[in-house]
C-alpha positions as CSV (number, residue, x, y, z in Angstrom):
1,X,73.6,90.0,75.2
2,X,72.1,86.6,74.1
3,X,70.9,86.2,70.9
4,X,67.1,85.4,69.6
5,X,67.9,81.7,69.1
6,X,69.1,81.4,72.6
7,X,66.0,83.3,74.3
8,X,63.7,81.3,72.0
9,X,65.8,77.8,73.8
10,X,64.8,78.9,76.8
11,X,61.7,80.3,76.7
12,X,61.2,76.6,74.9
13,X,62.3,74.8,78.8
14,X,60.0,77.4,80.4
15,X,57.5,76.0,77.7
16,X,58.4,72.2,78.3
17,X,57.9,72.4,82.0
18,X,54.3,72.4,81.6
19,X,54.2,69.4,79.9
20,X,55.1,67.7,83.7
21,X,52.0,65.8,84.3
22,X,52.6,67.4,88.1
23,X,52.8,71.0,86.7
24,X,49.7,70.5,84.1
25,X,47.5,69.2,87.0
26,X,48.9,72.7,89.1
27,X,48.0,74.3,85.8
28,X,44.6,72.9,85.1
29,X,42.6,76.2,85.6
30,X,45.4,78.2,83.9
31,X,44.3,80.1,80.7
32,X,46.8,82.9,79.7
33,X,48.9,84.7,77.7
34,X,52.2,85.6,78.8
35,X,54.4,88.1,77.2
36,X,58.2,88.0,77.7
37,X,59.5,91.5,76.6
38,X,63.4,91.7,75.8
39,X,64.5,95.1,76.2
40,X,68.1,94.4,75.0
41,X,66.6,92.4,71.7
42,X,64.0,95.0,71.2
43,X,61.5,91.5,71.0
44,X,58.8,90.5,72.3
45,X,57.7,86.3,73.0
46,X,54.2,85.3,73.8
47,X,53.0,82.5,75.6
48,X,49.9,81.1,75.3
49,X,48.3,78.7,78.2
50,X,45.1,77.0,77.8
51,X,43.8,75.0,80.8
52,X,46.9,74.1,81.9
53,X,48.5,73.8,78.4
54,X,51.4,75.3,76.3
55,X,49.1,75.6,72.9
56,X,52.3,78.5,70.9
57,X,55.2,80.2,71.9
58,X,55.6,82.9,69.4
59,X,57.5,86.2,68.5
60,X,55.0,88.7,68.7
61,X,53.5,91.6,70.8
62,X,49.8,91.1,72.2
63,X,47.7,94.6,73.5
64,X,47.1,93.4,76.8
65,X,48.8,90.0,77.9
66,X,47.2,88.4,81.3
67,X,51.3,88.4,82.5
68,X,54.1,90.5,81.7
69,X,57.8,90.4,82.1
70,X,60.1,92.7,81.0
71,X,64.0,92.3,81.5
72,X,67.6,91.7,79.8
73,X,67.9,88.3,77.6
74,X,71.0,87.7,79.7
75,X,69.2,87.8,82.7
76,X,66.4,85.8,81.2
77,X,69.3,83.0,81.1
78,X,70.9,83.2,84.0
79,X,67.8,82.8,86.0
80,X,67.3,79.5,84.1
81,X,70.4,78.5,84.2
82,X,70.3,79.5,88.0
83,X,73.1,81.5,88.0
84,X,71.1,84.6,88.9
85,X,68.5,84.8,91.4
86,X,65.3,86.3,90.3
87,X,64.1,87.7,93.6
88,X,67.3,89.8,93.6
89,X,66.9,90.8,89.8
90,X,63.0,91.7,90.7
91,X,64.1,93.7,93.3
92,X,66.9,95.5,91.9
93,X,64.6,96.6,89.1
94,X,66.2,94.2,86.3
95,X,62.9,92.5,86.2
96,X,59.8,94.0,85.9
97,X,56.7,91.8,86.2
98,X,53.3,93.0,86.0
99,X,50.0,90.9,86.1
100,X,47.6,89.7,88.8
101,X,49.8,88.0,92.2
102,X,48.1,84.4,91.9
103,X,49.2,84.3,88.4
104,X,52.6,85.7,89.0
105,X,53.2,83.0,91.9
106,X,52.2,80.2,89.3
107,X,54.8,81.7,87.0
108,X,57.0,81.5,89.5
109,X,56.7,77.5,89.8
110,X,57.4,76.9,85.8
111,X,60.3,79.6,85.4
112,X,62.1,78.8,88.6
């Protein structure tokens, strides 16, 4: 099991990545909140995207986030540090992901 410190790290890359002057023009019309849920941490990490932008990454639980994923910290980092594939993990069940499939397939570009 990772620790907090090392899931906030990464969710910081994840985070960074839409700095990419590429990625923010991808991300122009992109306005929402993402919610990481760590089953293993018992935590929860939000993500908040305006137009494009990374405005906070915090520890917190929203109601209804636009995106959630809910999985294993360690499988969090492996799939950043792409030593674990995430179409495997989704379809073995150690990912869940639930939100609308546009905004699943942009997620997609920033987390893999």
């Amino acid at each position: 099991m990772a620790t907090k410190e090392e899931v906030m790290n990464g969710l910081n890359k994840v985070k960074s990545r839409l700095d990419d002057p590429t990625t923010k023009e991808k991300f122009k019309d992109f306005t929402k909140k993402m919610q990481f849920t760590f089953t293993d941490l018992n935590t929860n990490y939000v993500l908040d995207v305006v137009n494009g932008e990374a405005k906070s990454l915090k520890e917190e639980t929203v109601e209804k986030p636009d995106i959630l994923v809910t999985m294993k910290s360690d499988v969090f980092l492996g799939i950043l540090d792409k030593k674990i594939n995430p179409v495997t993990s989704y379809m073995t069940g150690k990912i869940k992901v639930k939100g609308a499939m546009g905004d699943l397939l942009k997620l997609q570009k920033i987390m893999f």
